[in-house]
N, C-alpha and C positions, 0 to 999 in steps of 0.2 A: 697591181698588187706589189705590195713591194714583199723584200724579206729582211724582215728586224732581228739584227743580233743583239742580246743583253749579258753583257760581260766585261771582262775586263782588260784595261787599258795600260800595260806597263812602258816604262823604260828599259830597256834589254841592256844594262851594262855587260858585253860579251868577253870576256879573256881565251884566248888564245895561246894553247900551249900542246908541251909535247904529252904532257899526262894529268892527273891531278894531282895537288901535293899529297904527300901523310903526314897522318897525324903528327901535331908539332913543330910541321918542315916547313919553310918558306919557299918558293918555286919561282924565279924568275917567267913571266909569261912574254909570249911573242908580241902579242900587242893588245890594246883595249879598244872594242868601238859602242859606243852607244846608238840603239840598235830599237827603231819603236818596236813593241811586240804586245804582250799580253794574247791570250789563247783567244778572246772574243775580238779584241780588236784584227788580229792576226787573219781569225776566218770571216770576219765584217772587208776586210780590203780584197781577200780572193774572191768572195762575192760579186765586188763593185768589179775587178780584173776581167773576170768573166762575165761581165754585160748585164749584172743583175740589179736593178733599182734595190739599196741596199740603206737601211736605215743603222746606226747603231745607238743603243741603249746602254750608260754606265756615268761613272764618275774620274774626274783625273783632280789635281789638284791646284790652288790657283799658285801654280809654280810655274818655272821655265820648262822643267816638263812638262806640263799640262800643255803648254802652250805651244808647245814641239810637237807634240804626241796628234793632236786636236788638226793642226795644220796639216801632218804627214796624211791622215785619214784622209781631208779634204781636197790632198792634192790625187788623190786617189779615185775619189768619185764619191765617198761615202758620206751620207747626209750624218752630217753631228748635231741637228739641231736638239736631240735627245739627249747628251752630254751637257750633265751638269759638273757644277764646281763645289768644291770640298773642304771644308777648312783643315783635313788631313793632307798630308802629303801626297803626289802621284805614286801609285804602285810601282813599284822597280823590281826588277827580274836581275839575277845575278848567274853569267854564265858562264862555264868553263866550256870552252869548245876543243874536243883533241884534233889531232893530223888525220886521226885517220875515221873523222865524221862524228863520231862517240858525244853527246851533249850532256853534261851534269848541270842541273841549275837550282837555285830558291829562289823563292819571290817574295818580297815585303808586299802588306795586301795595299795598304794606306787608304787611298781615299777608293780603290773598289768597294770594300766593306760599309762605306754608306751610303749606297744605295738600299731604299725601305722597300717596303711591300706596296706602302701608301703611296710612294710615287708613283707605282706600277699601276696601282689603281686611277692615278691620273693621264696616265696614258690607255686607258681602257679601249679607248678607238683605233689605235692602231695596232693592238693586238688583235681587235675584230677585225680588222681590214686586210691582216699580214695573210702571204700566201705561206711562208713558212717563219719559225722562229727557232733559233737556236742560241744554244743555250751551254754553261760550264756551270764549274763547281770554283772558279775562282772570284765568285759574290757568296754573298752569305745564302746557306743553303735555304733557310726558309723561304727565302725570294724566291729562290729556282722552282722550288717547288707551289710557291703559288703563284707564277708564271703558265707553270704546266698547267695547274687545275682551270687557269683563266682559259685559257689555250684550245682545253679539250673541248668546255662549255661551248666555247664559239668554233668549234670545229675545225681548226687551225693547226695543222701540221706542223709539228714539234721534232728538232734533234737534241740529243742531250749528248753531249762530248764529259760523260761524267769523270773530269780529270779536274783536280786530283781526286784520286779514291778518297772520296769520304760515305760517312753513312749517311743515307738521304731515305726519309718515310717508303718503306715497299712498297706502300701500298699508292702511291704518288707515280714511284717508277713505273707502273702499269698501265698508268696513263701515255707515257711517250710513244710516241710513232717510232721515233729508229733513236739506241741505242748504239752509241761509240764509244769503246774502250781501247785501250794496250793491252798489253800481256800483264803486265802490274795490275794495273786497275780489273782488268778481268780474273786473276786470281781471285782480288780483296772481295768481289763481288760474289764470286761464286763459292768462294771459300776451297779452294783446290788449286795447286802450283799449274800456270800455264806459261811452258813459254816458246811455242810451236803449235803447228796448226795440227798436229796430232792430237798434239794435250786439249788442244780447243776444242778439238771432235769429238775427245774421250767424252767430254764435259759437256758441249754442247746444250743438254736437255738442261742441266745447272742452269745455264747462261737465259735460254730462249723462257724459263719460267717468270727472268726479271722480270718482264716487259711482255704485253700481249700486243708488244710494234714486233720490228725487226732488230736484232741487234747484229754489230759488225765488230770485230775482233781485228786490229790492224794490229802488224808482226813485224814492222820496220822493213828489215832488206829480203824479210823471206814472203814479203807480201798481205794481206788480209784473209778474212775469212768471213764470209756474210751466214748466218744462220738466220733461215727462213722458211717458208712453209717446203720449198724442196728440201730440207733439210742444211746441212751444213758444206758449202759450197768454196772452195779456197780460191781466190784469186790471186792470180800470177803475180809478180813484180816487175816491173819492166825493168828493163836490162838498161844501165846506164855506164859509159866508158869510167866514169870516174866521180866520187860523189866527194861532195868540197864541204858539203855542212851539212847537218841532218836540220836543225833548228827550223820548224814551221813545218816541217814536211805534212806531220799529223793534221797543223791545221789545214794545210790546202788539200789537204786529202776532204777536208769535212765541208770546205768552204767550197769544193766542184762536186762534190757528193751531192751538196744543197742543190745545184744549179741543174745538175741530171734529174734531181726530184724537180725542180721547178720547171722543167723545159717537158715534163712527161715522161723519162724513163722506165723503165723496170729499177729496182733494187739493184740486179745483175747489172743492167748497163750503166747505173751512177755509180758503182764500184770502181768497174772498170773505166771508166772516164775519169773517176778520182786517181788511181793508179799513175794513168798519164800523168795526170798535173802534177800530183808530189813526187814524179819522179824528174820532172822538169824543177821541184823548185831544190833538190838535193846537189844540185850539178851548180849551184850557183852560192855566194853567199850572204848570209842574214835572213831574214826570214819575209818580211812583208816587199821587201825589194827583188827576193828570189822568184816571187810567185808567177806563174802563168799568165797571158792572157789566154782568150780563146785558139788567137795564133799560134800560139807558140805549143799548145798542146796539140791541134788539127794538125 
């Protein structure tokens, strides 16, 4: 069985400085590197990193991106055969990275945004087939959400990394098995300011109404927080000497989080084995290069 990501595929043009600029200001930056990422591609290579027969589902474009983006997957382990081409540009991600780990970014969508529903429905067998699928808000949300409906039909364990905060049908999000948020996006969701695992406890019942899955609240350096049938449960951060980029961290938190559900864990144990790995890939930099393997997190 494998586990199919459907998502999307950027360019991470990354800048490197001491702050961001203001309004107005021009900022000299320290340096620039182009950086594949995208939130689906990102958690499709911790997947493959961590030993999991891993398919991804999306679009890039027929550019030198494309063709960069498509290669880094493959040198990775991830099956592209599901990557089509676009007559829109590849998605690009634009990033300010600070000194002191801090990430600002936008992303142009380009050719993520065409991907249909109908092609979803051509791939109808490997959504039956998947052991898990996961899934973002950076494809058009319709998709996502008739991904999910296909998903539940066939009994197919679903994560929804619902970033960015957008509005998506409620009555769709009930459908998900495990629900991943930030503090941002877990505000916009529950409609109440979080940003600490207090505020997440306060809120909790908010949060666990989305979804009749599980949902998981990650808090960057102060750690996550899993709400589930024991209630609202914080997990630790691992302690790292020194963190050199925050970029990807979310996804490899989501992309070893899959691999504890795929291997059998508890919710608790793929937390904290996600923990491990995004604190392995914060010590290093970029994002799909920073990631884990199995090694490096045991």
């Amino acid at each position: 069985m494998k586990t199919a990501v459907v998502g999307s595929i950027n360019m991470d043009m990354t800048v490197t400085a001491e702050r961001i600029p203001l309004k107005g200001e021009t900022l000299k930056g320290e340096d620039i590197r182009y950086i594949p990422g995208g939130k689906g591609a990102n958690q499709a290579v911790q997947c493959a990193k961590l030993g999991i027969d891993t398919i991804m589902v999306g679009k890039v474009g027929r550019d030198a991106f494309g063709d960069t983006l498509v290669d880094k997957l493959k040198d990775y382990g991830v099956d592209c055969s599901c990557i089509g081409r676009s007559g829109s540009p590849t998605g690009v991600g634009v990033v300010h990275a600070l000194e002191d780990g801090t990430v600002y970014a936008s992303i142009i969508t380009g050719a993520n945004f065409d991907i249909t529903s109908l092609e979803i429905d051509g791939l109808d067998e490997l959504v039956r087939n998947s052991g898990i699928i996961i899934l973002q808000l950076e494809i058009p949300t319709g998709v996502v959400e008739h991904i999910i409906r296909k998903a539940k039909q066939y009994h197919v364990y679903t994560i929804l990394n619902a970033a960015p905060a957008k509005e998506i049908d409620r009555d769709v999000l009930k459908l998900v098995d495990c629900l991943i948020v930030n503090e941002t996006e877990a505000s916009f969701y529950a409609g109440a300011d979080m940003t600490d695992g207090d505020m997440v406890r306060a809120h909790a019942d908010r949060l666990r109404q989305l979804t009749d899955g599980t949902v998981i609240v990650t808090l960057g350096s102060k750690g996550s927080m899993l709400l589930g049938e024991e209630g609202a449960v914080p997990i630790d951060p691992v302690k790292v000497e020194r963190v050199t980029e925050s970029t990807g961290a979310g996804d490899s938190y989501i992309g070893a989080f899959a691999y504890g559900k795929f291997k059998g864990m508890t919710d608790l144990q793929a937390c904290c084995f996600a923990a491990r790995a995004a604190s392995v890939t914060v010590t290093k930099i970029g994002a799909q290069e920073a990631m884990p393997c199995l090694r490096e997190i045991n």
